[in-house]
C-alpha positions as CSV (number, residue, x, y, z in Angstrom):
1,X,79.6,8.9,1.1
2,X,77.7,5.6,1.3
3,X,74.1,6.1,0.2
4,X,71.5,5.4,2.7
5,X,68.8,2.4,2.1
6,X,65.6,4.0,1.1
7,X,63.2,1.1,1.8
8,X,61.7,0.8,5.3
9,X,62.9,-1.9,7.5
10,X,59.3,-3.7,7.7
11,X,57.3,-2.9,5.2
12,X,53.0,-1.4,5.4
13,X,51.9,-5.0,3.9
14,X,53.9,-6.9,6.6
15,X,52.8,-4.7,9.4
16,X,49.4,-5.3,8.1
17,X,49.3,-9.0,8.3
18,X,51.0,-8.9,11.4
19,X,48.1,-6.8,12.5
20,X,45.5,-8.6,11.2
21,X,47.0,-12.2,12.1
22,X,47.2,-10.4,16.1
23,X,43.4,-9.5,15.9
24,X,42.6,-13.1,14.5
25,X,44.8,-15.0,17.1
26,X,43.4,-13.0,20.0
27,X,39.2,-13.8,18.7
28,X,40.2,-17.5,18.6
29,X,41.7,-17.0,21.8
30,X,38.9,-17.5,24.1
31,X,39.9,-16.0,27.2
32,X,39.2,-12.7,27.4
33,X,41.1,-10.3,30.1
34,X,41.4,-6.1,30.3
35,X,44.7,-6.8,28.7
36,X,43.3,-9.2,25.9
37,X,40.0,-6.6,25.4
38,X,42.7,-3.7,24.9
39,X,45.1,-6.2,22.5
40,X,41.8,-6.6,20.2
41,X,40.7,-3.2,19.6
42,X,44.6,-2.0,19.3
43,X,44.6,-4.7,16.7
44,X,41.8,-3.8,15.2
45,X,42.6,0.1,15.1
46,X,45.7,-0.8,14.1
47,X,44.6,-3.1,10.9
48,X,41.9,-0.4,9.7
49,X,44.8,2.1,10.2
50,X,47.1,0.3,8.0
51,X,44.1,-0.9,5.2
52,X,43.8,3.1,4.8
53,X,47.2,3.8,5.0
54,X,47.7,1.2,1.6
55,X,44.5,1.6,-0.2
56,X,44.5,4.0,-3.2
57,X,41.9,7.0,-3.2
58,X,38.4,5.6,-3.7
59,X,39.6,2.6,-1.4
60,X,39.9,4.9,1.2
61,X,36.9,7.0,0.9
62,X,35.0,3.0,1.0
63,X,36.8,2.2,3.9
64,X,36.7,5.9,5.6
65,X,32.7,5.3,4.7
66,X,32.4,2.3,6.5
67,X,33.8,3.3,9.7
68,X,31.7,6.1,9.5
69,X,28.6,4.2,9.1
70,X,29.7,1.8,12.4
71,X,30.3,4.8,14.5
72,X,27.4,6.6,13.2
73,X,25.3,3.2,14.7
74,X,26.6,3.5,18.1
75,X,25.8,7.7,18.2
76,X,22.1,7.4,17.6
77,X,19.6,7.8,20.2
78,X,18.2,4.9,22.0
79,X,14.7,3.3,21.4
80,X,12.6,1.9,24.0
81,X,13.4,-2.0,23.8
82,X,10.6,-4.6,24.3
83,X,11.9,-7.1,27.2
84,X,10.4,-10.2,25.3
85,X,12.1,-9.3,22.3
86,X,15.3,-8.9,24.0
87,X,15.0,-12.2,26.2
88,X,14.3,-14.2,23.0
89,X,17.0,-12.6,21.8
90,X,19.0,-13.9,24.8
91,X,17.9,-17.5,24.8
92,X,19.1,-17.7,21.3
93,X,22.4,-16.5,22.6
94,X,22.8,-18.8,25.1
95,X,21.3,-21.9,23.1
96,X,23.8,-20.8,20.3
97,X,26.5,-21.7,22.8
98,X,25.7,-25.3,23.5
99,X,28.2,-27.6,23.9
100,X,30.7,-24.9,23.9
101,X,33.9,-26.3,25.8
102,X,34.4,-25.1,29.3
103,X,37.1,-22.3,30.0
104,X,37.4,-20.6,32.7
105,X,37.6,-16.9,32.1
106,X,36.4,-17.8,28.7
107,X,34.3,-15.3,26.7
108,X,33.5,-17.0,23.2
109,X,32.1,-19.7,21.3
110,X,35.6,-21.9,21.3
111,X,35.4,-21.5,25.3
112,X,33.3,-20.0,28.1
113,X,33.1,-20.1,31.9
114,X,29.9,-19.9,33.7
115,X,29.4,-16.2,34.5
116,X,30.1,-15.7,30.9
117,X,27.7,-17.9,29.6
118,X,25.6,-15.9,32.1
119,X,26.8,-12.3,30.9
120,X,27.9,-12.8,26.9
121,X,24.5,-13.4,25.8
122,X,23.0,-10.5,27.1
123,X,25.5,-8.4,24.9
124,X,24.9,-10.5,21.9
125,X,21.2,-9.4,22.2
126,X,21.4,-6.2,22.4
127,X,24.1,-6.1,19.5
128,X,21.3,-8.3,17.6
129,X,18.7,-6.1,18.6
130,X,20.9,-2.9,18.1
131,X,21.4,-3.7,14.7
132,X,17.7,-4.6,14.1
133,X,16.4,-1.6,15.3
134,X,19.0,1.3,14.5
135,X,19.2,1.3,18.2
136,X,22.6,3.3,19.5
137,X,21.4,3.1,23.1
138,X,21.4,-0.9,22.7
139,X,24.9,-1.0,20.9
140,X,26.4,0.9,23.5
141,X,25.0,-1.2,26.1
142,X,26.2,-4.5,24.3
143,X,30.0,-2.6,23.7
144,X,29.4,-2.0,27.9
145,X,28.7,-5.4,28.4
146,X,31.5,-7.1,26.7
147,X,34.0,-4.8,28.1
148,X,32.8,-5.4,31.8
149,X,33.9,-8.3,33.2
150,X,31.7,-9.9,36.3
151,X,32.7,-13.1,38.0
152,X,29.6,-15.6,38.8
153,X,29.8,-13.7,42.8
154,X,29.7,-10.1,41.6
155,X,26.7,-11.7,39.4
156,X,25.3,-12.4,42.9
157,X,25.6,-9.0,43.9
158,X,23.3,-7.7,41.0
159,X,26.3,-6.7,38.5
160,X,25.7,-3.0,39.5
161,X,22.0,-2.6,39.1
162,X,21.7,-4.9,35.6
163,X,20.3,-7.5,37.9
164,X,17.7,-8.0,40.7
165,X,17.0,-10.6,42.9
166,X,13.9,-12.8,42.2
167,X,14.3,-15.5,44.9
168,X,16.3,-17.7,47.4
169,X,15.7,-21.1,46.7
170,X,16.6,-24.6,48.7
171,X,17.9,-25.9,45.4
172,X,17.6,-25.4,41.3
173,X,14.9,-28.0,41.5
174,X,12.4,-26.1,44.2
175,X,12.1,-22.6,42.0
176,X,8.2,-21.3,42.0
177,X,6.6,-19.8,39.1
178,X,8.3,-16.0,39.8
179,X,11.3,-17.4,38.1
180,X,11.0,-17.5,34.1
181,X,13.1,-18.3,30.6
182,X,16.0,-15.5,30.9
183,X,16.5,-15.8,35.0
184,X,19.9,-17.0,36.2
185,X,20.7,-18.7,39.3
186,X,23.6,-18.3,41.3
187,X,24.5,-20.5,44.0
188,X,25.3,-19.6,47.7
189,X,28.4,-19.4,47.7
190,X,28.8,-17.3,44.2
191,X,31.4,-20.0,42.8
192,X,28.4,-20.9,39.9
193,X,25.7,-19.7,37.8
194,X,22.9,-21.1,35.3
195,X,20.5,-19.8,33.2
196,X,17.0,-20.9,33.2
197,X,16.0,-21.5,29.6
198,X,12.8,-23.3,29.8
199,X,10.5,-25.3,32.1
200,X,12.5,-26.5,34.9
201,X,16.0,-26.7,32.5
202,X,18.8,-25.3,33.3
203,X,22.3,-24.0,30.8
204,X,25.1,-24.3,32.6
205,X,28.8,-24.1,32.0
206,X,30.0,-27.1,33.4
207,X,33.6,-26.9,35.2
208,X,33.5,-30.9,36.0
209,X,32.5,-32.2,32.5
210,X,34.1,-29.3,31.0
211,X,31.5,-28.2,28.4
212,X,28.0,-25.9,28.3
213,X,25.4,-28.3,28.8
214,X,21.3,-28.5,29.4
215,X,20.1,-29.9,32.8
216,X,16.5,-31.1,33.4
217,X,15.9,-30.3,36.9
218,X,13.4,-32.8,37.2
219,X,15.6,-36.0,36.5
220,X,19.1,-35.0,36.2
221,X,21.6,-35.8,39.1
222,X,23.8,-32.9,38.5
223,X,24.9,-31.8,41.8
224,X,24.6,-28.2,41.0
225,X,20.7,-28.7,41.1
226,X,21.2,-29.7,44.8
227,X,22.7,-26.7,46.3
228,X,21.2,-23.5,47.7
229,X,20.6,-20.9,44.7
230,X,19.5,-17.3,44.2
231,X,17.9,-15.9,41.5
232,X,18.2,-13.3,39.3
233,X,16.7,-11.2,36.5
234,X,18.5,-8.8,34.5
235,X,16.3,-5.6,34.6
236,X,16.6,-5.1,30.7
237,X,14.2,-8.3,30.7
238,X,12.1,-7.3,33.3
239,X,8.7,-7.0,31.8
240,X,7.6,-5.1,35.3
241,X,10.7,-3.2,35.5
């Protein structure tokens, strides 16, 4: 009788690099679908899976303790969050994305569209401020955030009720003092959005020169300054909300 081949056909180490190199490829990949959201964490579960699966005892109990600790951040309670905290922490996040190429359907730092320039920073603050505080309820609403997708016309509809309306304005140049640092416009027909980051400046993920750049509304001949706009605020940085 011929003896049978012990040895697995792939073995642990090369399903681990296959896992890990899937996880990396799909964070440098910018664009970021239900499918590509899924691939990640699969990826992810898949590589800590494995890491255990290799590691000899007191690896394990490291790497079992670490897992523990992340999912022990997300379960605790929320805190009350200060909006001006949170919408410094925002600005950041979009100013940290400057000169980011254009993508549409992009979700990251090697490429972005303009809802997600719009929608991505708000989930990098509350992470930022989630870790900060030992803030569960901020976590979760960053890990909500980055798994919710919103084009720049459902940001026009208020993206649920994470947004209100502010203001209807002629253009991005004619905006009144009710719109502040944090606000994001979206115009008419819900095919664009900015943020307002400062006074009368504008972030914007620019399809035509196909980069995140900074428009001064009071000298810039953009013509995304020149078309009807509403504004919004997202409630979590509504001082009055």
């Amino acid at each position: 009788m011929a003896e049978t081949d012990p040895r697995p056909l792939v073995s642990r180490r090369t399903l681990l690099w296959l896992a890990l190199g899937l996880t990396a490829a799909l964070l440098l990949f910018p664009i970021r679908t239900t499918l590509v959201r899924l691939a990640l964490l699969s990826g992810g579960a898949s590589s800590l899976a494995l890491g255990f699966w290799m590691l000899p005892a007191r690896g394990r109990i490291v790497l079992g303790a670490l897992v523990a600790l992340a999912g022990g951040l997300f379960a605790l309670p929320s805190k009350p969050l200060a909006s001006a905290a949170l919408r410094d922490a925002y600005l950041d996040a979009v100013a940290t994305r400057s000169n980011a190429f254009y993508v549409w359907g992009g979700e990251t730092h090697f490429g972005i569209d303009c809802s997600g320039l719009v929608r991505l920073p708000l989930a990098s603050a509350f992470a930022r401020e989630g870790i900060r505080r030992l803030d569960g309820g901020a976590l979760r609403q960053a890990a909500s955030l980055w798994w919710t997708d919103a084009s720049a016309a459902e940001l026009g509809r208020g993206f649920g009720v994470r947004a209100r309306l502010i203001g209807e304005y002629t253009d991005a140049r004619q905006i009144d003092e009710r719109v502040q640092p944090g606000d994001f416009a979206i115009t008419a027909d819900g095919k664009h959005a900015m943020v307002y980051t400062s006074d009368q400046t504008w972030t914007e993920a620019d399809p035509g020169q196909g980069r995140v750049v900074v428009l001064d509304a009071r000298d810039d001949t953009s013509g995304w300054l020149y078309v009807p706009v509403r504004v919004f605020r997202w409630t979590a940085l509504d001082a009055s909300g």
